[in-house]
DOBAFI-355339 format. One line per 10 residues: number of its first residue (from 1); their letters; for each residue x, y, z of N, C-alpha, C, O. Coordinates in steps of 0.1 Angstrom, whole numbers, plus 5000, padded with zeros to 4 digits. Each point is the difference from the previous one (the first is absolute). Example, Ala and Ser with C-alpha at 12.3 -4.5 7.8 and 13.67 -1.06 7.14 Angstrom:
residues 2
1> as> 5132,4943,5078,4991,5012,5000,5009,5012,5000,5010,5000,5007 | 4986,5011,4986,5009,5011,5000,4992,5011,5008,5005,5011,5001 .
//
This chain:
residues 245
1> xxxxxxxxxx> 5139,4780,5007,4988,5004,4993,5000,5015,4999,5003,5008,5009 | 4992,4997,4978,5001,5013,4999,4992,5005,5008,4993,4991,5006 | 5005,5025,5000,4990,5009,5002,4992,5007,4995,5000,5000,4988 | 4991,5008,5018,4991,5004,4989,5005,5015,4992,4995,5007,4991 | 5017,4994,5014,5007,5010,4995,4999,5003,4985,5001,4988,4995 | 4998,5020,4996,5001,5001,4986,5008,5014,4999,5004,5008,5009 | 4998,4992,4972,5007,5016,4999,4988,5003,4996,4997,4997,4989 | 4993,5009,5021,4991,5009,4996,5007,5020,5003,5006,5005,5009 | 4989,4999,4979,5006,5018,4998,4986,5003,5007,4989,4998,4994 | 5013,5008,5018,4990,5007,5007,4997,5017,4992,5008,5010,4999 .
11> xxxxxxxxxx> 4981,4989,4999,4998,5017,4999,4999,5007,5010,4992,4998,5009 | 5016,5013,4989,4998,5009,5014,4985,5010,5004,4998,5010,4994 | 4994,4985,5016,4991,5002,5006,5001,5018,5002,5010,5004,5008 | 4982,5005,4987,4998,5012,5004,4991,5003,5016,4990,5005,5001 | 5016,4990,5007,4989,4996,5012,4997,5010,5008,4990,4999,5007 | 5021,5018,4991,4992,5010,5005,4988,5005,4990,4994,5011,5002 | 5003,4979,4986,4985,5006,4993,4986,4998,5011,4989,5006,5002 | 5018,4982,5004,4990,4992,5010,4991,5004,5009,4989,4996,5003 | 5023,5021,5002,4996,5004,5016,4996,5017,4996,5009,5008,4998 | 4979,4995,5000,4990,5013,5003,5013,5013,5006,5001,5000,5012 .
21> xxxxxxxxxx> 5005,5006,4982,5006,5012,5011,4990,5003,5012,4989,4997,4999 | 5018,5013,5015,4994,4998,5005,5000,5021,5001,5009,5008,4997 | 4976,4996,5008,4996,5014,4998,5010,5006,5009,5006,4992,5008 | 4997,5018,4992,5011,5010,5011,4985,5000,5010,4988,4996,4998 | 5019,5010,5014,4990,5007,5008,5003,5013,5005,5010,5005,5005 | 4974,5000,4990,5007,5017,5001,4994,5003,5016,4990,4997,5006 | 5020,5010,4996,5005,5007,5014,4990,5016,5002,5003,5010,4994 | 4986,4990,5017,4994,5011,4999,5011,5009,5009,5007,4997,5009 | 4989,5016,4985,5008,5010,5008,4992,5011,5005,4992,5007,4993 | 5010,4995,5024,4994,5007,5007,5007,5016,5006,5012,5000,5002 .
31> xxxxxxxxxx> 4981,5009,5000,5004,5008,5000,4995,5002,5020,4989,4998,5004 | 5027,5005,5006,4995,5005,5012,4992,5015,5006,5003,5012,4998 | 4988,4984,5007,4988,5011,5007,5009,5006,5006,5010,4994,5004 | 4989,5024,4997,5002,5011,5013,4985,4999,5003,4991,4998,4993 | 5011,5003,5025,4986,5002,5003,5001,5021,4998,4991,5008,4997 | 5018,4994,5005,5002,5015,5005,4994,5008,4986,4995,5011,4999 | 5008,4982,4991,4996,5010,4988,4991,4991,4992,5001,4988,5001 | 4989,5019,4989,4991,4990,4987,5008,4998,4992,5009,5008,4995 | 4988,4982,5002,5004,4990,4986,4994,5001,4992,4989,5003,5003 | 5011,4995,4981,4992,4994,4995,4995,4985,4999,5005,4989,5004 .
41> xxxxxxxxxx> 4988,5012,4991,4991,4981,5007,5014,4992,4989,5007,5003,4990 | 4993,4987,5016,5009,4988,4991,4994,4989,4992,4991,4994,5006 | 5011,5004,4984,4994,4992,4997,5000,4983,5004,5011,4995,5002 | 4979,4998,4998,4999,4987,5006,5014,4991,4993,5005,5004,4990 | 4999,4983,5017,5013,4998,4995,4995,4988,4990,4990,4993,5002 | 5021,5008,4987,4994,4990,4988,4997,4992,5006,5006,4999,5010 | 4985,4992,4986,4999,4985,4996,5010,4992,4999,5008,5003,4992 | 4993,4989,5013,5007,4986,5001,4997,4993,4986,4989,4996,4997 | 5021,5003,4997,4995,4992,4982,4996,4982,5006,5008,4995,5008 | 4984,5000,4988,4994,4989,5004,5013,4985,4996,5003,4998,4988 .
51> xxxxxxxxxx> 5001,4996,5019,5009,4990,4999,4998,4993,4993,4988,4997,5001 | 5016,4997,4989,4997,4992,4988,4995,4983,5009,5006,4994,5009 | 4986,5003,4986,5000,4984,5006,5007,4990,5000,5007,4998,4990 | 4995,4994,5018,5008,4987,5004,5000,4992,4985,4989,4997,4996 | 5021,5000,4995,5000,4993,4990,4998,4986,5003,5004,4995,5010 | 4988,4998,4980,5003,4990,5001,5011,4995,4993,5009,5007,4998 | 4991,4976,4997,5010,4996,4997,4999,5003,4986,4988,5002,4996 | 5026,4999,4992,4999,4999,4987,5003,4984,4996,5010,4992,5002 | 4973,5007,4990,5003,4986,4994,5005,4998,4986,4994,5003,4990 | 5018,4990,5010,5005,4993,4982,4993,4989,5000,5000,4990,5007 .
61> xxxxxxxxxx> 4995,5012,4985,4999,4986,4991,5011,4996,4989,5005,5008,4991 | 4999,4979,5011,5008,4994,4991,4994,4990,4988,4988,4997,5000 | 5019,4998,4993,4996,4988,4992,5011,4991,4995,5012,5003,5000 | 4983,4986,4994,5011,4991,5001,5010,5007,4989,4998,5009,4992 | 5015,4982,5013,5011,5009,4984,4997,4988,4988,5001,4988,5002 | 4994,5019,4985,5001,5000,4989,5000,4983,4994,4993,4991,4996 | 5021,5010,5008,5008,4988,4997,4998,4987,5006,5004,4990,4994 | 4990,5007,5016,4993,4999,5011,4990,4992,4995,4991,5008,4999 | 5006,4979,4996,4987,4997,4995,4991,4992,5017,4990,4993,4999 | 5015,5009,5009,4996,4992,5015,5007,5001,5010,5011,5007,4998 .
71> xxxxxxxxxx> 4987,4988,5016,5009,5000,5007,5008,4990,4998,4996,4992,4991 | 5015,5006,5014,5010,4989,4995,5006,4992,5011,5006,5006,5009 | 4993,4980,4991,5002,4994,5016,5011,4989,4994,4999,4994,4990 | 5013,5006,5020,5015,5002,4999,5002,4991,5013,4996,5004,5011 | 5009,4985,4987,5005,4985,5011,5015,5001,4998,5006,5003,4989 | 5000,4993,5023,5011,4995,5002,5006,4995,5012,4995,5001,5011 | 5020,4992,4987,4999,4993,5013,5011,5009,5011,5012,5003,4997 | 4983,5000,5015,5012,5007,5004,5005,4990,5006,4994,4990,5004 | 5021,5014,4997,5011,4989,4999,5001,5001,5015,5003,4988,5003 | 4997,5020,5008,5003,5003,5011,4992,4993,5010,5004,4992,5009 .
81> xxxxxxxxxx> 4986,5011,4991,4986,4991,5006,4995,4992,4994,4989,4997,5005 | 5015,4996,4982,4994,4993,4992,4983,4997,5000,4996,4989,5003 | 4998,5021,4993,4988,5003,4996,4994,5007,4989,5000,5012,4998 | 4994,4979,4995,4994,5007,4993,4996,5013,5000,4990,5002,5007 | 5015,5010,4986,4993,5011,4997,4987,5007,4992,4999,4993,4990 | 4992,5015,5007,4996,5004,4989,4995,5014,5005,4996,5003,5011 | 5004,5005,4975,4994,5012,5005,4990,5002,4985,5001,4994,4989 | 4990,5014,5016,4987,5003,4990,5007,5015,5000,5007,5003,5010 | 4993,5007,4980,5008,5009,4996,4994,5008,4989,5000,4995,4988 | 4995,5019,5017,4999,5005,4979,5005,5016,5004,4998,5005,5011 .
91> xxxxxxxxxx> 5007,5003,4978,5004,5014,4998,4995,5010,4999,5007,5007,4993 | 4981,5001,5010,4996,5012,4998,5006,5015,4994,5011,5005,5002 | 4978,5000,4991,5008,5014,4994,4986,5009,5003,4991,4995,5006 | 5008,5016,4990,4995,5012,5003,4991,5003,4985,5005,4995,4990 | 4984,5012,5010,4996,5003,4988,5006,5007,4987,4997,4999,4989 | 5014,5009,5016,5011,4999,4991,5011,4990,4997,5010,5002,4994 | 4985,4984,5012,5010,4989,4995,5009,5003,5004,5008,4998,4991 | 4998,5007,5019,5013,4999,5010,5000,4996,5012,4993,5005,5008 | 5015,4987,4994,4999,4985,5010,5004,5010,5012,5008,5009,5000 | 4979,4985,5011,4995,5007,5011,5004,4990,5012,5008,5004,5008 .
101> xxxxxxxxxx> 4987,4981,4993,5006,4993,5012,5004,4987,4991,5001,4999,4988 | 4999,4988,5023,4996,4987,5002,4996,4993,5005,5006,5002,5011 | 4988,4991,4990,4991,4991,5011,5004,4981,5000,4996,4993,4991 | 5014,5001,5021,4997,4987,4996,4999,4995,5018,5002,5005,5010 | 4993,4982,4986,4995,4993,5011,5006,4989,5003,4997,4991,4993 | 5009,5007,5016,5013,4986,5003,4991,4990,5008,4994,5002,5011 | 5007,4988,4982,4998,4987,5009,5010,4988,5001,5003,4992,4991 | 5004,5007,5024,5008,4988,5000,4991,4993,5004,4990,5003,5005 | 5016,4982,4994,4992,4987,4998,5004,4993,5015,5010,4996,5004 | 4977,5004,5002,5002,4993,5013,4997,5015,5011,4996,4996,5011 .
111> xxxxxxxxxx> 5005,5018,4988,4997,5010,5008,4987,5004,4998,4994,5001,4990 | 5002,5002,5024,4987,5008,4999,5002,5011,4994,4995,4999,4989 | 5008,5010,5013,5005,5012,4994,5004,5005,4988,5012,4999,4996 | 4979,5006,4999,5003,5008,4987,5003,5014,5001,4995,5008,5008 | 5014,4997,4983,5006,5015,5000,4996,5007,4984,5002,4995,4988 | 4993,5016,5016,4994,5009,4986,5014,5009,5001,5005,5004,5011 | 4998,4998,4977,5014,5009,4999,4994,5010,4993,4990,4998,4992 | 5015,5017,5010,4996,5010,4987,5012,5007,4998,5008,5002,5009 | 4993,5001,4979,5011,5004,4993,4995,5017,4998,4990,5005,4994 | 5018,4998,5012,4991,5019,5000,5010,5008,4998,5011,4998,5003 .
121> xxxxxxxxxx> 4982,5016,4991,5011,5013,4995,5004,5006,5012,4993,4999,5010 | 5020,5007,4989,5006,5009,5002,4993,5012,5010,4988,5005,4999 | 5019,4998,5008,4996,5016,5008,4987,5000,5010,4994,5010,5002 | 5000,4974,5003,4993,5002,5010,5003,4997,5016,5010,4994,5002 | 4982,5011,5008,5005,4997,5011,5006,4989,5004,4993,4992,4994 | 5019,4999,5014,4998,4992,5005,4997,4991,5010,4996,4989,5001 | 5006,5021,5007,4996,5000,5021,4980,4995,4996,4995,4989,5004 | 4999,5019,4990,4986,4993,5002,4999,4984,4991,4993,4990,5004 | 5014,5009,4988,4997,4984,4995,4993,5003,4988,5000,5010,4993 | 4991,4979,5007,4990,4996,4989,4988,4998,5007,4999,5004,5012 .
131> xxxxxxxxxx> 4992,4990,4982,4988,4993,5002,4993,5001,4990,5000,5008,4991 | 4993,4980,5012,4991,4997,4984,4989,4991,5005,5002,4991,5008 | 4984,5013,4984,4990,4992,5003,4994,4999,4988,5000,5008,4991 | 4992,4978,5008,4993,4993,4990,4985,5004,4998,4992,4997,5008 | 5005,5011,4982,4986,5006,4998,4997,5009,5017,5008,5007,5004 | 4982,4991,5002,4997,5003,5013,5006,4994,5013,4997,5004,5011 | 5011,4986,4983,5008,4991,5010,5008,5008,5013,5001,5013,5001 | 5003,4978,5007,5007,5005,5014,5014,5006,4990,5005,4996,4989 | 4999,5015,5021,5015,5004,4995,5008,4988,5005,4996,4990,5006 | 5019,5014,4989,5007,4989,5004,5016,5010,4997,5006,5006,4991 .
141> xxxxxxxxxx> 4995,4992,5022,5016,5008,5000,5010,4997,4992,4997,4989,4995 | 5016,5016,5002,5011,4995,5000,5013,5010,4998,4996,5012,5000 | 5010,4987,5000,5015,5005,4998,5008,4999,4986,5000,4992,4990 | 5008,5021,5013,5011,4995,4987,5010,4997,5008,5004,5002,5012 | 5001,4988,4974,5011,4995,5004,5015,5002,4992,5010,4997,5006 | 4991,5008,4980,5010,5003,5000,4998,5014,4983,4990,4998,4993 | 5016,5009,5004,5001,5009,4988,5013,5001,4993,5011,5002,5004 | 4983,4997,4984,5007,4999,4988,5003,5015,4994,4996,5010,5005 | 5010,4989,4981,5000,5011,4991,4987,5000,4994,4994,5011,5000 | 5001,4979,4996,4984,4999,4992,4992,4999,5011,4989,4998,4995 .
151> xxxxxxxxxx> 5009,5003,5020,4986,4998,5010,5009,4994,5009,5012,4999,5000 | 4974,4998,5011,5003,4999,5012,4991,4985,5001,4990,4999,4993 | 5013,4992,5014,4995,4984,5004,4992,5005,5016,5005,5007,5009 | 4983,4989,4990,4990,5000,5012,4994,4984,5002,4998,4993,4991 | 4999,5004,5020,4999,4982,4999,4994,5001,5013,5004,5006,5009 | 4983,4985,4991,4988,4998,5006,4997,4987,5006,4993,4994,4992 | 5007,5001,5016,5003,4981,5000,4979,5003,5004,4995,5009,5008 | 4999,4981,4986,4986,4998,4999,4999,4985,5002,5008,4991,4996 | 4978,5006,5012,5000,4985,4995,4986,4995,4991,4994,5008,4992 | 5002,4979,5011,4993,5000,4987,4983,5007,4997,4994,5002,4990 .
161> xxxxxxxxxx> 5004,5001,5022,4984,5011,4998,5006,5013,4990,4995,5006,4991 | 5017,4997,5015,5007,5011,4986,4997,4997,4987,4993,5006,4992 | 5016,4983,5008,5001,4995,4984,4986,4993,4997,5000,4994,4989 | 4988,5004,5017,4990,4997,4995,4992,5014,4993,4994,5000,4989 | 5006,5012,5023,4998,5011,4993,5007,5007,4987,4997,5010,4993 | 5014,4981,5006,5009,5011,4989,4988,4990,4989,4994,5007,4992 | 5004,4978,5007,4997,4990,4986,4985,5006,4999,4997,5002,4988 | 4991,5002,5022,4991,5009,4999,5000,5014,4998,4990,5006,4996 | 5020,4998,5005,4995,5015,5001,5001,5014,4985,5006,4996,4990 | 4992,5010,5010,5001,5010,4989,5010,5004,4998,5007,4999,4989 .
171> xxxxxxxxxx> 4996,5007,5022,5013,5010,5000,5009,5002,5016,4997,4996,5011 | 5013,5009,4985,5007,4997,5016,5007,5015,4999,5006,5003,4990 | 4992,5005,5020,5004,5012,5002,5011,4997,5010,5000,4993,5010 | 5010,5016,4983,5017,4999,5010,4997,5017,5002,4994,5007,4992 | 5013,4997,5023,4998,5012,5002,5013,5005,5006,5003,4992,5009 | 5005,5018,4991,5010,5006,4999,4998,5011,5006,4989,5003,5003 | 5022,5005,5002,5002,5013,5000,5008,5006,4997,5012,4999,5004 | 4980,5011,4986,5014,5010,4992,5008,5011,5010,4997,5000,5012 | 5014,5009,4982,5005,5008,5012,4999,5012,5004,5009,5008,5004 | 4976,4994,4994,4988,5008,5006,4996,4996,5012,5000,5007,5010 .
181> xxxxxxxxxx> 4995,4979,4990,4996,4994,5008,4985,4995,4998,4993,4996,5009 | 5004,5004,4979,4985,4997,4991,5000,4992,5000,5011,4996,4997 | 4977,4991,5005,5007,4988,4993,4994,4998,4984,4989,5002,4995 | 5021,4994,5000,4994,4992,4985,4998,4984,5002,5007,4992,5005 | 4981,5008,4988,4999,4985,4999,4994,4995,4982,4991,5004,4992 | 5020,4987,5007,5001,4994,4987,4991,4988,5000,5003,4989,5004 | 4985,5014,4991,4991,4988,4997,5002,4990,4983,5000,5004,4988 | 5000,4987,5016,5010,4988,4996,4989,4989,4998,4993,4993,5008 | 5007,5006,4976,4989,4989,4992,5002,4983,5008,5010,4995,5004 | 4981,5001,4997,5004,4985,5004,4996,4989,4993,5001,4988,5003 .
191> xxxxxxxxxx> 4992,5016,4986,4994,4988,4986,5009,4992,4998,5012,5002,4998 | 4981,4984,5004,5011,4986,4997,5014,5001,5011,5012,4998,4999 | 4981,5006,5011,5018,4993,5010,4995,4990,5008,5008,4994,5007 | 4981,5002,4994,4994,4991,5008,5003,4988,4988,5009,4993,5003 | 4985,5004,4987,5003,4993,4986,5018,4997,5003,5004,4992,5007 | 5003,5017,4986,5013,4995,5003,5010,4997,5012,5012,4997,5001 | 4977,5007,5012,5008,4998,5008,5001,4981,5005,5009,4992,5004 | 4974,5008,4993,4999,4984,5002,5009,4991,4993,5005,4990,5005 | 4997,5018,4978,5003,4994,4990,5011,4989,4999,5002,4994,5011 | 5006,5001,4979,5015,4997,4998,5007,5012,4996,4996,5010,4993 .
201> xxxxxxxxxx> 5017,4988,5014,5007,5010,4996,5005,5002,4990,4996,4990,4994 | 5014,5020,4995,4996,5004,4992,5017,4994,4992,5011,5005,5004 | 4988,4986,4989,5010,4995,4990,5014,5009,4999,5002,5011,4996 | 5009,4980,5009,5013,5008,4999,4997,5007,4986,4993,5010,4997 | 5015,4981,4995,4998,5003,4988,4995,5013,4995,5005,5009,4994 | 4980,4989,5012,4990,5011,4992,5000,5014,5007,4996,5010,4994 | 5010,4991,5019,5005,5006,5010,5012,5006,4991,4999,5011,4994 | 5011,4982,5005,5013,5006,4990,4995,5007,4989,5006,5011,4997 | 4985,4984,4994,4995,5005,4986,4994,5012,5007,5007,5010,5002 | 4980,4991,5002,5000,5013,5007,5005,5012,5005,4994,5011,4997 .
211> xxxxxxxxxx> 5017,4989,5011,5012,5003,5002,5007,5008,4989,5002,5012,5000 | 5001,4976,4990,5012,5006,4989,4988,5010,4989,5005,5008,4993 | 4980,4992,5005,4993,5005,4992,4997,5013,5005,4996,5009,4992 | 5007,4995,5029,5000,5008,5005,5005,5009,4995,4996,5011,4996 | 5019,4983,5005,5015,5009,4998,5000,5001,4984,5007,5010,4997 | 4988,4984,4994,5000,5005,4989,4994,5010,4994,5004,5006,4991 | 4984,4997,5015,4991,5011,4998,5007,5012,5006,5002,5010,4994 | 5001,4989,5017,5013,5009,5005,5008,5009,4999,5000,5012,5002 | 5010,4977,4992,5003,5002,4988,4997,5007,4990,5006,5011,4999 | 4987,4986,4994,4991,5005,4989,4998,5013,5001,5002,5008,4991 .
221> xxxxxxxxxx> 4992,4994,5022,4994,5014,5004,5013,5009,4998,5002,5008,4990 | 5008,4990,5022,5007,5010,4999,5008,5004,4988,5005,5011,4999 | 4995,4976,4991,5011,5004,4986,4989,5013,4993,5005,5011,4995 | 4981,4986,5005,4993,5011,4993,4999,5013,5006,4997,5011,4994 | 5007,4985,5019,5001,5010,5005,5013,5010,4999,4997,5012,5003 | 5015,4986,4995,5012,5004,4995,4999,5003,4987,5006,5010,4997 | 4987,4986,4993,5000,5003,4988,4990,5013,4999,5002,5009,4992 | 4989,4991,5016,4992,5013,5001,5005,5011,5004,4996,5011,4996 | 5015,4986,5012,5004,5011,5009,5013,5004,4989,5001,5012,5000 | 5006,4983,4993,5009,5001,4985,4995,5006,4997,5003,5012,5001 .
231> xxxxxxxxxx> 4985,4985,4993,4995,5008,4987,4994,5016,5008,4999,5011,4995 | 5000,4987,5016,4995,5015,5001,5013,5009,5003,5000,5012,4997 | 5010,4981,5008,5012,5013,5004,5005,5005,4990,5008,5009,5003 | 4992,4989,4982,5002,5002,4988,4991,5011,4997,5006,5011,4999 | 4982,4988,4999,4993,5011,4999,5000,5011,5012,4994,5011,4999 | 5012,4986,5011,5002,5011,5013,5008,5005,4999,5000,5011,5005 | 5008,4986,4990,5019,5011,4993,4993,5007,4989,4997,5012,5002 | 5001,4982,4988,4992,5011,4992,4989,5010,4999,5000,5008,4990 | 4992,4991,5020,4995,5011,5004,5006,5009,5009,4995,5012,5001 | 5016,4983,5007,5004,5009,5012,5013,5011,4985,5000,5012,4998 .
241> xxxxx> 5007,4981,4996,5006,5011,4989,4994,5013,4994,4991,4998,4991 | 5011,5012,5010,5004,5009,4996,4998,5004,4988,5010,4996,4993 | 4979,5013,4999,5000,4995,4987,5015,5010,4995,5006,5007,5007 | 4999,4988,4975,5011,5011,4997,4995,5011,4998,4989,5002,4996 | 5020,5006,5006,4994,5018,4994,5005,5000,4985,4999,5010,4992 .
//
């Protein structure tokens, strides 16, 4: 059975935008007393510039990707343990439409135990982990477990008071730490995953058609995208020339 792996093109996160520089501190300078001779008076030593305050965390908000009309819940049989698999699964992007994480939720058939996976960018800590909690819900630890060229795999094993909070709840905040040491937390839509998690899973077939209508838009993109970039390097030679004398 596949994973929740995809070719998602991660955009690279500007994450020192994230973290406030921090003020110098200026150094007063004193001048030493003779008792034997007068001085003139010194003046009092600056001020201490006031410490900027303890940040809190920076929140992303994400939204579903585009293409994306729900979450999408995906059965199969693993061959090794012979059990049933399925995972509830959808893609997130950023308000500029560039894919930010993933979120899916494994249920084998017969285990108490369910595992929330997230599919996350590039360049955050990984000694602190994850954690993620449902609206006001309890946090809930976890670890990463393995990184890619497109992200890093974090996986959470929950059981079912979890996954009753995920089919209730608003939103589910995953929290991170960038390598500042700030944390970011990506708050993460949860409309209709309770709906399709109950649901039937989601037709090979229509699964494949999906799939190939993915990659053809894709596609698509990047051909217009080559042809834009044609037509402009043409007019870039001609302006960089020289007029004749």
């Amino acid at each position: 059975m596949k994973s929740l792996s995809r070719n998602l093109a991660f955009a690279a996160l500007t994450l020192s935008a994230l973290v406030l520089g921090m003020a110098p501190e200026a150094i007063a300078q004193s001048q030493p007393k003779n008792p034997q001779a007068a001085q003139p008076a010194q003046p009092a030593p600056a001020a201490q510039p006031a410490q900027p305050a303890p940040q809190g965390p920076a929140v992303v908000q994400v939204q579903p990707e585009p293409t994306q009309a729900d979450w999408i819940k995906i059965c199969g049989e693993d061959q090794a343990a012979k059990k049933k698999v399925c995972y509830t699964t959808r893609d997130f992007v950023s308000d500029q439409n560039q894919p930010v994480l993933a979120v899916a939720v494994y249920d084998v058939q017969g285990e108490p135990q369910k595992t929330v996976r997230f599919l996350l960018p590039l360049g955050f800590m990984l000694a602190p982990g994850v954690r993620f909690n449902v609206d006001q819900g309890p946090s809930q630890p976890g670890k990463y477990a393995i990184c890619f060229p497109n992200g890093c795999f974090a996986e959470v094993p929950v059981k079912d008071d979890v996954i009753a909070a995920f089919k209730k709840g608003q939103a589910v905040m995953v929290s991170v730490q960038n390598q500042f040491g700030r944390e970011v937390v990506f708050q993460v839509p949860l409309l209709n995953f309770g709906k399709v998690f109950d649901g039937p899973p989601i037709d090979p077939a229509v699964l494949a058609a999906e799939q190939k209508k993915m990659q053809d838009e894709m596609q698509r993109q990047a051909e217009e995208m080559r042809k834009k970039m044609g037509q402009q390097a043409p007019a870039q030679g001609q302006q960089q020339q020289a007029p004749a004398q």
